[in-house]
Every structure is written in C-alpha cells, then in structure tokens.
VEXDREN-2710 file (C-alpha; in Angstrom, 1 decimal):
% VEXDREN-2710
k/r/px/py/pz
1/UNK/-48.2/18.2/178.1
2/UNK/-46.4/21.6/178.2
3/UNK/-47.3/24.0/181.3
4/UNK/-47.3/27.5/180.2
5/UNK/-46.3/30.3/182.5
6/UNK/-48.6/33.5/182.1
7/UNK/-48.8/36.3/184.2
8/UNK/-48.4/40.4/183.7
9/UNK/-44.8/41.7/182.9
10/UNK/-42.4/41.6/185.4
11/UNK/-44.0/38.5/187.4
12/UNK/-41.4/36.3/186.8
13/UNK/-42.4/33.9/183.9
14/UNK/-38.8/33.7/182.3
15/UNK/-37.0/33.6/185.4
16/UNK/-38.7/31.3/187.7
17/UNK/-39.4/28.9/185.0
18/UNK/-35.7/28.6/184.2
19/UNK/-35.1/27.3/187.3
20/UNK/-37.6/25.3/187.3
21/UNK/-36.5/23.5/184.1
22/UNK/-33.4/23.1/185.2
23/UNK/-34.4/21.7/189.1
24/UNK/-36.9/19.4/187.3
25/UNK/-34.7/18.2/184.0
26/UNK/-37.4/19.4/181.0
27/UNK/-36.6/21.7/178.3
28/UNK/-37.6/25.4/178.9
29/UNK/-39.3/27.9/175.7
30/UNK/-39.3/31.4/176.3
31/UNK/-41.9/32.5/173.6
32/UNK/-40.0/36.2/173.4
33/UNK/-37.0/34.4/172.5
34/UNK/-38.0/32.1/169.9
35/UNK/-40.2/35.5/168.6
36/UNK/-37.0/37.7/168.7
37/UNK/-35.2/33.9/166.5
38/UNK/-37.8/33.9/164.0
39/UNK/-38.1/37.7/163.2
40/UNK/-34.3/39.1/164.0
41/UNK/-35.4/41.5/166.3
42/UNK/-35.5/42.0/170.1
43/UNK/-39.2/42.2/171.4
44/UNK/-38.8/46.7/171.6
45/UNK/-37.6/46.2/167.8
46/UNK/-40.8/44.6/167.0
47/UNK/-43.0/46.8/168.3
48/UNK/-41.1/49.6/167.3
49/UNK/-40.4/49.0/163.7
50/UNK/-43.4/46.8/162.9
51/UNK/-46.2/47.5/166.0
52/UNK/-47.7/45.5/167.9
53/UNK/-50.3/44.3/165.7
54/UNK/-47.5/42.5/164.1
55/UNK/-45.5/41.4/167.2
56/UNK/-49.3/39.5/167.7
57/UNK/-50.0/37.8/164.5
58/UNK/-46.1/36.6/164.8
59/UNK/-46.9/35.5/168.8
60/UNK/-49.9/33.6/167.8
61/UNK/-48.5/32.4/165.0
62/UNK/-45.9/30.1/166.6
63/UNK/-48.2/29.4/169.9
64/UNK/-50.7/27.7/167.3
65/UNK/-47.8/25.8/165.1
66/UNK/-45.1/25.3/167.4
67/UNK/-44.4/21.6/168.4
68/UNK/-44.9/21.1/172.1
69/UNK/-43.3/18.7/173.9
70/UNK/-45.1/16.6/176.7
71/UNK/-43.5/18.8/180.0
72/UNK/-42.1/21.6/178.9
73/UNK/-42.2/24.7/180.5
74/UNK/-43.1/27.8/178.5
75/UNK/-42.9/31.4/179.6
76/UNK/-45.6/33.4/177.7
77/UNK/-45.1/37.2/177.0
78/UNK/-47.4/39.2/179.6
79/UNK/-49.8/39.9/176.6
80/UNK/-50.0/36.7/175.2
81/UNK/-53.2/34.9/176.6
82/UNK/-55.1/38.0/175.8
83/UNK/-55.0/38.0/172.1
84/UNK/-56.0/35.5/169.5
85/UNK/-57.4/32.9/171.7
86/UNK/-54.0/31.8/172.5
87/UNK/-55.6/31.6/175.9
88/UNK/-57.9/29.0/174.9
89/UNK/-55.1/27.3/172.9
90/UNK/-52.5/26.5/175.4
91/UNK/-55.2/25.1/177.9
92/UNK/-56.2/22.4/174.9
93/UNK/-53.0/21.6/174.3
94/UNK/-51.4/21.7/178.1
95/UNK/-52.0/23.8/181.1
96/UNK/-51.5/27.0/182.5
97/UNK/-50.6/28.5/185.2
98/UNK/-50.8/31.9/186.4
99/UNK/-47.9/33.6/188.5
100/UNK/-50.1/36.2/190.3
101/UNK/-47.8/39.2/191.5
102/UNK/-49.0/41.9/193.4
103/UNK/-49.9/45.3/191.4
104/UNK/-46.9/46.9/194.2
105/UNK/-44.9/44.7/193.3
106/UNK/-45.0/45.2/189.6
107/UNK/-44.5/48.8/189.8
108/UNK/-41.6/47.9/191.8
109/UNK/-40.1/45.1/189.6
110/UNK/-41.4/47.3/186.2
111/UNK/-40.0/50.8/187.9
112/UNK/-36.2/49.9/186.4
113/UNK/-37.2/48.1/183.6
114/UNK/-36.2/49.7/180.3
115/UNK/-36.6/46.7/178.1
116/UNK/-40.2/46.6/177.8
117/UNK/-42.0/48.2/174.8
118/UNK/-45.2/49.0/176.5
119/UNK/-43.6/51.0/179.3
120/UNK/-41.3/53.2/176.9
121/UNK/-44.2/55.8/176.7
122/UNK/-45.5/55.0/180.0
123/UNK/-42.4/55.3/182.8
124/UNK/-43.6/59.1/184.3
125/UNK/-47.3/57.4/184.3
126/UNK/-46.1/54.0/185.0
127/UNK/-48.6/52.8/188.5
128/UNK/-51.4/54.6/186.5
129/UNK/-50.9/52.4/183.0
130/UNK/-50.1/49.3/185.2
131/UNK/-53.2/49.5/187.3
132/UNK/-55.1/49.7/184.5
133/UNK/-53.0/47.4/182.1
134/UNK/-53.4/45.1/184.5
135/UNK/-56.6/45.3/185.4
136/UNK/-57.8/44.6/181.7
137/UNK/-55.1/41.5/181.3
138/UNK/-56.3/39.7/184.7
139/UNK/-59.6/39.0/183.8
140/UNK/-57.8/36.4/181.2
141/UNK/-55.1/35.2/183.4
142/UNK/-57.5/34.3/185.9
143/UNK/-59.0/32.0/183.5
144/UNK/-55.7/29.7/183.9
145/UNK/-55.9/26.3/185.3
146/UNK/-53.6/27.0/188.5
147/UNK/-53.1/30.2/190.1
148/UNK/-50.4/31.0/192.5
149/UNK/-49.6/33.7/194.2
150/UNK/-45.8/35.1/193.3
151/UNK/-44.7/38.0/195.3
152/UNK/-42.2/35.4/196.7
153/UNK/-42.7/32.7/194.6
154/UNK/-40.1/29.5/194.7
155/UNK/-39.4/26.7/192.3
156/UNK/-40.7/24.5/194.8
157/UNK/-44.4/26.4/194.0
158/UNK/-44.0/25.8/190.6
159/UNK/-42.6/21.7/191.1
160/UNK/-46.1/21.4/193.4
161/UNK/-48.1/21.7/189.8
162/UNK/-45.6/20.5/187.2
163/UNK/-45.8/16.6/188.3
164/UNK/-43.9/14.5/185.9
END
C-alpha cells in the first residue's frame, strides 16, 4: 500500500520522504511534481494563471486515478487532504502519515521561502496567515493514521511506520 506524507507547507514531505525512498529501496511521487508534468506549469504558475480552484480539481484528479503502487511513498501538497475528500481517499487506498512541525518552525522554514503561491500575498503577514492557515488545515491532518512529531524528524522516524 502507498504511505502518503501530509503535513502543512514547509514540514518536510518532499524532502524527508526522498530519503526515505531511497534508504528503504521504493519508488518516491511527489504529487506537485507529477501536477507541474501533467499541466506544464510550476505549482505558483497554476495558481497564478488558472487559481487554485483549478490547481484542486487537477490535485484531486490524479490522487483519485493515479495507479499506486504497494509501498510507495507519496509527498502530498500541504493542502491536499483538505479538499475533495482526498483525505478520506488516500487512507482507503494506503495510509497516512502526518509530519507534525511546530507553527515556529514553519514560520521559520516558510520565512525564506519564495516558491509558495499561498505566501506570495502573505510574506509581511506571514506568522498571522500561518497560524491561522494552519490552524484550519490541522484539524484534517490530525485525522491521519500516524502522527509524528517533525521539528527534527529523521528517516529512521519515517522507516518505524513504513514496514515492508
């Protein structure tokens, strides 16, 4: 079954599951990248030229059709258990798991960041949209079948769930 990262922006998903991939020899899917294939646009594109009611259908879209493979690891945008039931979709099909960063340590992750769409209006408001982005988003990531704490998280975290 394929165990799909979630978490808010910055947390980690695409980096620490990476590794993880590569330390436990399964194929890796992050779902902005096969978005950004399928359309020919980066992620800030999308939202930019299209919105992000677009950028959702087109998420949704390939977390319902896309052929999973038995342990994979997926990295999920930061948004993407909170719309469409895709929530409820990737814990039928496999099981997720939620990389729980502190809200500090978001703002300082996000602070640099100039890649994500949802900050480009946000940057001189930035702890007050995040502390109330993520207080919205949590209450769907905490809904995940394993939860783990990842201010420091290590792919040895990640290896305790993912059994193979």
């Amino acid at each position: 079954m394929p165990f799909f990262l979630i978490g808010y922006m910055g947390c980690g998903k695409s980096t620490i599951g990476k590794k993880a991939s590569n330390k436990l020899g399964v194929p890796f899917l992050d779902l902005d990248e096969l978005i950004s294939l399928k359309t020919g646009m980066e992620v800030h594109e999308i939202f930019t030229r299209k919105g992000e009611d677009f950028f959702r259908q087109t998420e949704s879209s390939i977390i319902h059709n896309y052929p999973f493979k038995s342990n994979m690891i997926v990295a999920t945008g930061g948004g993407t258990p909170c719309f469409c039931n895709n929530h409820q979709f990737m814990r039928s099909v496999g099981v997720t798991i939620y990389l729980k960063v502190s809200l500090g340590e978001i703002i300082n992750r996000l602070q640099l960041d100039n890649k994500r769409p949802l900050l480009f209006n946000n940057k001189l408001n930035l702890n007050d949209f995040v502390v109330e982005h993520f207080s919205i988003r949590e209450k769907e990531y905490l809904t995940s079948n394993h939860i783990i704490e990842s201010d420091d998280i290590s792919v040895n975290d990640i290896q305790q769930i993912i059994t193979i």
